[in-house]
Steps between C-alpha positions, in 0.01 A plus 500: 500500500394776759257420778276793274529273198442232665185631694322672195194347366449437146307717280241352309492751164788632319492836668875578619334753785631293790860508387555868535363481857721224585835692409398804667453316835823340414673816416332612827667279719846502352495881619340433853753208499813691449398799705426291800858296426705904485318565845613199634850513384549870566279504799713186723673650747809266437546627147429851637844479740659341238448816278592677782807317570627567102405911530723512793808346278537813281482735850761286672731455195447872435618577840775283482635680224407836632739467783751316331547702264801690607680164559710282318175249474280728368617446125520138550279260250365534187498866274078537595621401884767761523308828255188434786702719763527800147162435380218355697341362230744235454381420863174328334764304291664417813258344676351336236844285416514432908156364524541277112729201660262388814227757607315502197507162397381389865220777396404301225506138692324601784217666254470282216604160755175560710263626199348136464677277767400765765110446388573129521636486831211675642253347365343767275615420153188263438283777601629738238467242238135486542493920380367460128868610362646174435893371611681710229321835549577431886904418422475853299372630805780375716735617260390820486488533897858409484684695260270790617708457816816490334407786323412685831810396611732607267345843469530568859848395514491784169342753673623511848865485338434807283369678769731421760774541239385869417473575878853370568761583195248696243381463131740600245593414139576132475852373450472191304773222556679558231557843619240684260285755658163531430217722566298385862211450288646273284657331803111475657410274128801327608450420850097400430650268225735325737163497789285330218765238384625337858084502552442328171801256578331385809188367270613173410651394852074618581402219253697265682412586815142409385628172329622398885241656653256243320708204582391473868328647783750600736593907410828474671615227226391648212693870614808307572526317169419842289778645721738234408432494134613872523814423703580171298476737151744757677758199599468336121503841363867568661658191398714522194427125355151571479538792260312340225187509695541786729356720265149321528521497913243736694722702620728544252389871354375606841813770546414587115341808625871682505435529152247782545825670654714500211491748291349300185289266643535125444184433398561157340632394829170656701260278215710235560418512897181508426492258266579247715278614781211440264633135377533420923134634514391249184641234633402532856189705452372191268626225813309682770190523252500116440574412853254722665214405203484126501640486888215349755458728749425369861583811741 
């Protein structure tokens, strides 16, 4: 029960008038709650730099490639890597696969690691649980703050890419990877598919990062073990005993997103991906709820 259901008297007659009211002060809060959690999140300075720090990936691996590109290393690594330096499009791509192993998941600890643990450790969580919202509408809250962030993140890591690309080598028509080319708007759908897939896949490592994040007070701790549940996924997923569960690991669809690439796209392996991210998000979503709602809270 909320602190509003728990504070509101009892009517005397059988007129429902004070139940309406109730919601809409509810309903009320939930938006101030969430608004004042996206200007926190968005307005830290430390997850400002670190925005900063991902735009600048795109830049410096576009520049990279820009003057390699009349070198033996410049069609090194994957197709996407190597078609950057002949269409800058595939410069979003690019950057995108560089930041999936480490940047972004460290995104996604520091943000969803400090969402609750952070409040804890200063001492201000008990004061937000005294706004007439109640502990789940305030988890929503802190989800939302965080995968708004990841969201932001993503999309600048899009959209500095696709400019810097088009600065550097140019937008042309779209050579898939199996050789196919395709019109550049059809190769835009493509690229937007592959930005809104890796930013889906980081979802469920969010809902952990909550599920630690409720676990103590200290930030640092809860980052560090939503970091390691990423890397430990990566190690299981590349071990070839383990193939009978690999396919359930977090990050086991994450480079999925080549399938936008291809010239029919896999989309049974894409709903698979996200598939998974949603059963991670059940099942961790549903162990931060229950910790944070029947956890005593003394900081």
């Amino acid at each position: 029960m909320s602190l509003v259901d728990a504070q509101a008297p009892e009517t005397a007659g059988p007129e429902p008038q004070p139940q309406p009211e109730r919601w809409t002060t509810r309903r009320g809060a939930m938006a101030r709650l969430v608004g004042a959690e996206l200007r926190l999140v968005l307005g830290r300075r430390r997850n400002q730099v670190l925005i900063g720090g991902l735009g600048l990936v795109p830049l410096m691996v576009g520049l990279v490639l820009h003057f390699a590109s009349h070198t033996r290393a410049g069609a090194q690594g994957p197709g996407f890597v190597a078609q950057a330096t002949q269409n800058g499009l595939f410069l979003v791509v690019s950057a995108l696969f560089m930041c999936l192993p480490a940047l972004l998941p460290i995104t996604v600890a520091i943000v969803s690691g400090d969402a609750v643990a952070g409040e804890a450790g200063t001492g201000t969580l008990r004061y937000l649980l005294l706004l007439p919202v109640g502990r789940t509408r305030l988890l929503v809250a802190k989800a939302v703050g965080a995968l708004t962030l990841v969201a932001a993140a993503v999309a600048v890591i899009a959209v500095v890419g696709l400019v810097a690309g088009s600065a550097l080598f140019g937008l042309h028509d779209v050579v898939l990877l199996s050789g196919t080319t395709v019109s550049l708007g059809d190769g835009i759908l493509r690229v937007l598919g592959v930005v809104v897939y890796i930013g889906l896949s980081m979802t469920g490592l969010v809902a952990v990062g909550l599920f630690f994040s409720t676990l103590t007070e200290t930030p640092i701790a809860a980052m560090a073990a939503t970091f390691a549940t990423a890397i430990v996924s990566t190690v299981l997923d590349s071990l070839t005993a383990l193939a009978s569960i690999q396919p359930y690991l977090l990050t086991h669809y994450w480079y999925s997103f080549a399938e936008f690439l291809r010239l029919e796209v896999g989309w049974g392996t894409i709903g698979k991906g996200l598939a998974v991210q949603l059963a991670w998000i059940a099942i961790f979503g549903s162990l931060a709820w229950s910790r944070f709602y029947h956890s005593d809270v003394t900081s």
